[in-house]
N, C-alpha and C positions, 0 to 999 in steps of 0.2 A: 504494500500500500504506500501510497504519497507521503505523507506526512504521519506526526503519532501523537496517541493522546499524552500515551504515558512516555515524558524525556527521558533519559537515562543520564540524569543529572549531575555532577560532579557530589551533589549532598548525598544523592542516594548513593553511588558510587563507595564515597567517605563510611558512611553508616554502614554498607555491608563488608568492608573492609573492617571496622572495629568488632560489627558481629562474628564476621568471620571470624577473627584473629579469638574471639572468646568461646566461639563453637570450637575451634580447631585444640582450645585447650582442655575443653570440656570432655572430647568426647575422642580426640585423636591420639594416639601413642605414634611414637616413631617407629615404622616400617623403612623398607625398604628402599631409597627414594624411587620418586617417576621420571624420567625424563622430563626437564625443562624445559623447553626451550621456547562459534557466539550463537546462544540459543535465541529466540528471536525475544523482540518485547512482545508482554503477552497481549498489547492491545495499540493499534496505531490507532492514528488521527481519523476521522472523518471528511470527508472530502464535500458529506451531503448531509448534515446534522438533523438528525433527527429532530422534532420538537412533539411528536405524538405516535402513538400505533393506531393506524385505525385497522379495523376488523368488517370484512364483506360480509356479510351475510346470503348474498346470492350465490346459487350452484352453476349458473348458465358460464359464469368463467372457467370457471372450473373445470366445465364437459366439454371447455373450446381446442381449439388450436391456437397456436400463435406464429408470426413469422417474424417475427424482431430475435434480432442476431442469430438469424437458422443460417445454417450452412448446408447443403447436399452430402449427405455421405457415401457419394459414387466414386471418390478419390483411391487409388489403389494406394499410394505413396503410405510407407511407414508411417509420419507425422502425418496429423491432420487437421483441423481447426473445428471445434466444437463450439463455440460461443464467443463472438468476439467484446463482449461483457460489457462494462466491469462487473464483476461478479463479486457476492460476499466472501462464498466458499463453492466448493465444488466437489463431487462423490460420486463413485460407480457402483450401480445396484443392478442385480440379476434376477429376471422373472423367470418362471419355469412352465409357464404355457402361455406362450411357445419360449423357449430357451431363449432369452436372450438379453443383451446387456445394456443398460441405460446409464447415461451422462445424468446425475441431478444438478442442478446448479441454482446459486439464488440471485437474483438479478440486486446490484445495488441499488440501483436509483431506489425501486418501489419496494425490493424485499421478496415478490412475487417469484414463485418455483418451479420449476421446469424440468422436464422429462426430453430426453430425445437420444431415440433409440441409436444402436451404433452400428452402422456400416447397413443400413437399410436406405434404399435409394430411396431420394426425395422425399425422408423423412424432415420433418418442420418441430420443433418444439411445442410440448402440449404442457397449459398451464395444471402444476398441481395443487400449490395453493395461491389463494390471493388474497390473504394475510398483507397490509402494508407496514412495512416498515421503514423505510426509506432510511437511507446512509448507514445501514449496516456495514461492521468492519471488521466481526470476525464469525465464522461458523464453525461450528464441531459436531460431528454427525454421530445420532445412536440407531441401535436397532437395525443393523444391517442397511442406513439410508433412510428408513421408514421416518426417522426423526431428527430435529435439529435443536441446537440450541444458538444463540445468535446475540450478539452484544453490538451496544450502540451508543451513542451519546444522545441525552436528552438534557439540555441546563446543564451542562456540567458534570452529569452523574451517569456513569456507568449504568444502562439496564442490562438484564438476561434475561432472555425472553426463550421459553422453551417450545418448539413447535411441533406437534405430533401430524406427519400427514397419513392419508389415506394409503390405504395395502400400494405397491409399486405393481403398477399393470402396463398393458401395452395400449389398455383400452380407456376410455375416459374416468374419469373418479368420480364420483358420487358424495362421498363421505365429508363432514367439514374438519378442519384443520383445527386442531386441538391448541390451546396457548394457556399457557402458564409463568409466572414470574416468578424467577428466582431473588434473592437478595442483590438491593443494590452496592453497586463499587467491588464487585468481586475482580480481583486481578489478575488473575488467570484460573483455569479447568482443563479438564479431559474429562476423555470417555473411559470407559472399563473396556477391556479388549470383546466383551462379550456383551457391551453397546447398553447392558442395564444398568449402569450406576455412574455416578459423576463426580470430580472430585473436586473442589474448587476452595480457590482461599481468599481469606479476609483479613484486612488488613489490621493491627493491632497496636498498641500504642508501645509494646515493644517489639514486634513484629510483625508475625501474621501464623494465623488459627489455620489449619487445614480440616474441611468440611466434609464426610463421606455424604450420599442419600439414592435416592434413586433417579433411572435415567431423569425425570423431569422433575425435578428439585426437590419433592415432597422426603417426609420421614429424615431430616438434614438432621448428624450428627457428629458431632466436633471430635475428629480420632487423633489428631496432634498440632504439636504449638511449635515455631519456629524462634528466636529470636532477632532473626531475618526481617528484610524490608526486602531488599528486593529481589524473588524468588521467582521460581520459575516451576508447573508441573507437568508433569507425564505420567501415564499406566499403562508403564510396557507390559506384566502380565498379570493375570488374573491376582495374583496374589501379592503383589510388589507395585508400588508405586514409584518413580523417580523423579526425587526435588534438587533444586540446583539452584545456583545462585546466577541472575541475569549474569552474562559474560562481559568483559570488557578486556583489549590485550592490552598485558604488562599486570593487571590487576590481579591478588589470588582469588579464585572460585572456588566451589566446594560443594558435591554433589552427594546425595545420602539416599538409599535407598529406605520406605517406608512400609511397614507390615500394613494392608490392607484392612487387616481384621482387630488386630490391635493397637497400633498405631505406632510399634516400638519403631526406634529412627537409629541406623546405622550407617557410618562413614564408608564413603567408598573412596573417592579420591579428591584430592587436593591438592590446584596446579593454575598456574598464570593463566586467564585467560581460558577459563575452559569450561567448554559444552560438549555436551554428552547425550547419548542415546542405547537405549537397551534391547536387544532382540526379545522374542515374546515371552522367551523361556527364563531370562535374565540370565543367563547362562556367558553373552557376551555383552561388551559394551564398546562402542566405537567413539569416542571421545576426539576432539582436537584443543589443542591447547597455545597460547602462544606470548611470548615474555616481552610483545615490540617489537622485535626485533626479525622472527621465525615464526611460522606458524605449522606444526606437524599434526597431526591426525594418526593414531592407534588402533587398533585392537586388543580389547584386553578382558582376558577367559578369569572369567569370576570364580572359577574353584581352583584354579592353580595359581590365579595372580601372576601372571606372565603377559606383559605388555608387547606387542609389536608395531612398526613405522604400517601403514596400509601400503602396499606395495602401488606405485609408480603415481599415485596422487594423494593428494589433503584435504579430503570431503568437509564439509561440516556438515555433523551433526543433524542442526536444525534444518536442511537439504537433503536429508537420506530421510528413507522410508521402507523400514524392515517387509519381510517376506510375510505373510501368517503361515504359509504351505511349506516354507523350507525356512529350518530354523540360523541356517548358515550364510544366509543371502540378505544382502541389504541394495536399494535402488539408491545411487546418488545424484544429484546435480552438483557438477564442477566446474567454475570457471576455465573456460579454453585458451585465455593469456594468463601473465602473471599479473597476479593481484596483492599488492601489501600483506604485511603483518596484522596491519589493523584493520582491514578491509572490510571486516563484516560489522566493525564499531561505523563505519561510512555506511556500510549497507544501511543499517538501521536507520541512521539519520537521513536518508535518500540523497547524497551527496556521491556515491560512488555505483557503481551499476556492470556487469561483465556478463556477456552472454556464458551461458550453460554447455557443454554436453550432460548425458545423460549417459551413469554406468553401474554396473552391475558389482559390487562389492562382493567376495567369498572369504568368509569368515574361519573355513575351516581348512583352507588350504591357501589363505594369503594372498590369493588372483582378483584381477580386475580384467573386465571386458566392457567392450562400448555398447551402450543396448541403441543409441540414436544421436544424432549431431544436429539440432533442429536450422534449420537453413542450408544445410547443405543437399543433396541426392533424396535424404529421407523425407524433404518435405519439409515444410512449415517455414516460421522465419527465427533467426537467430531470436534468442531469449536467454531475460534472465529470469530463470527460474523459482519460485516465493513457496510452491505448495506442491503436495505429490498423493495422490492416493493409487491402490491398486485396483480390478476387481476381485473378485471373490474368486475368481478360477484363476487370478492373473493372466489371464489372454489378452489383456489393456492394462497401458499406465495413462493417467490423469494427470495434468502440470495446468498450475495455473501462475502467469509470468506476472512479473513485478512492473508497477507502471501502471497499465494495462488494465489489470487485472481481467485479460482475457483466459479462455481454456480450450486447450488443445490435446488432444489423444495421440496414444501411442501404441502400433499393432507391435506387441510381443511374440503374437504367434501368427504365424500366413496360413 
């Protein structure tokens, strides 16, 4: 996205650098060291501010078609162009009569949701909800797509707004879209891997609370307390949570994995500059790290404690998007020039920008392959890369480009 709600301030900066520095005595012993040598902010600016939600009540949208930003999916080309947006978020869901695979996406301007099937000629986008919300700026999808939750600015305050839509058909919907509000100024969340539960935190006067409940915010129960301000979360698998401290390079960070059911909080690593990500088993973690001056990206197998360089690039993190089918495999976006040390503290503030390839990470034997080069033979136009989802069979990856925030698809399999 453009611009951000929340700065990454030199005060917040400071403050998690002191929290650090007292988490790290609290709870850290001396190991091993890691090699020396940026998860996103959890919520950008708005570009179309909200000031209301209104709510349709009519079905006849609903049962329609639409043809704003359809594309034809008669293109044989690898890359392809699915919505040229700007979009909130973006998700691929699978119907099973007749088999096959849909783009969901939510339209910024108005909020309103779209279906559009993939690789069916002269298919058109078909509206599934028309729920407005206008200047939405982020989405997180539960329920295999069936649901969303979605954040915005109204006055100043962070909403979350939960949106349940109708079963994912090829056929029109019927059914109306469900809404719900969660608590205001929540600063970041996830899903559960199994798309029923949400995690999200709240800020605190000496940090911030982390919130378990269900997918759409009801039954909310407070499973642990940070000292932290500015934090970051993930639920990489069913039973693990992973918190981190926003990135900044040259800064130390500090990522800790959280018991889902109880909320106990263990250290995992502690290093300049570092974001981090977990496959679903938590089994691995692909991390980058960087002191200013370098910026390196690892592998590092959680029951041995054995760290490695990812061979022949330095993904981040917050650009990769693990497998659910192979627990070995993770999808990156990579800058195709050199890019700074500090590159992804520029990313964040939209001040720095590097088109993508797209690669295929192997976690258990150290390889790298190119899945796609957007502008090149495959198709589409160079991009930088902001978001990634899979389907559910991975037959497709999802990318949606910074800027833009347009969405384009990717044939994994011919």
């Amino acid at each position: 996205m453009n611009t951000k709600l929340l700065e990454w301030t030199t005060v917040g900066i400071a403050a998690t650098l002191f929290a650090g520095a007292v988490i790290w005595l609290l709870f850290f012993r001396p190991t091993a060291s890691l090699q020396s040598t940026n998860q996103p902010s959890s919520f950008d600016t708005a570009t179309n501010n909200s000031t209301s939600v209104g709510v349709s009540t009519s079905s006849s949208n609903i049962n329609s078609t639409q043809t704003i930003n359809s594309t034809s999916q008669t293109s044989q080309q690898k890359i392809f162009e699915i919505s040229q947006g700007p979009v909130v978020g973006a998700t691929l869901i699978q119907t099973l009569n007749p088999t096959t695979t849909l783009a969901r996406y939510i339209n910024q301007t108005d909020g309103h949701v779209y279906d559009l099937p993939l690789d069916v000629p002269g298919a058109i986008p078909r509206v599934v909800s028309n729920v407005t919300i206008p200047g939405g700026e982020r989405a997180v999808w539960f329920q295999q797509g069936n649901a969303a939750i979605i954040q915005y600015l109204n006055n100043n305050t962070i909403k979350t707004a939960y949106l349940g839509f109708p079963p994912a058909s090829t056929t029109a919907g019927t059914l109306p879209t469900t809404i719900k509000f969660l608590p205001d100024n929540i600063v970041d969340l996830a899903a559960s891997p199994d798309g029923k539960s949400v995690v999200y935190l709240l800020s605190t006067a000496s940090g911030v609370d982390g919130y378990i409940a269900k997918y759409d915010g009801t039954g909310a129960k407070k499973l642990f307390s940070l000292p932290l301000s500015q934090v970051l979360v993930s639920w990489s698998s069913q039973s693990l949570l992973l918190v981190q401290t926003k990135s900044a390079a040259g800064v130390s960070g500090i990522a800790f994995a959280v018991d889902a059911k109880s909320g106990a909080i263990t250290p995992l690593i502690n290093a300049q500059g570092l974001t981090i990500t977990a496959n679903p088993s938590f089994s691995m973690l692909l991390y980058q790290i960087s002191d200013g001056v370098t910026r390196t990206s690892y592998l590092h197998d959680v029951k041995s404690g054995l760290n490695a360089p990812v061979a022949t690039i330095n993904p981040s993190p917050e650009q990769c998007i693990w497998s659910s089918l192979t627990n070995t495999v993770a999808f990156c976006a990579e800058p195709i020039q050199y890019v700074p040390a500090n590159y992804f503290d520029l990313w964040h503030q939209g001040t720095a920008s590097a088109a993508d390839d797209i690669f295929k990470v192997f976690s258990n034997i150290n390889g790298v392959s190119v899945v796609a080069s957007p502008g090149s033979s495959d198709g589409g136009s160079a991009a930088d890369i902001s978001e990634m989802s899979l389907s559910p069979d991975e037959h497709y990856l999802e990318y949606v480009t910074k800027g833009d925030r347009s969405v384009w698809g990717v044939r994994l399999t011919q």
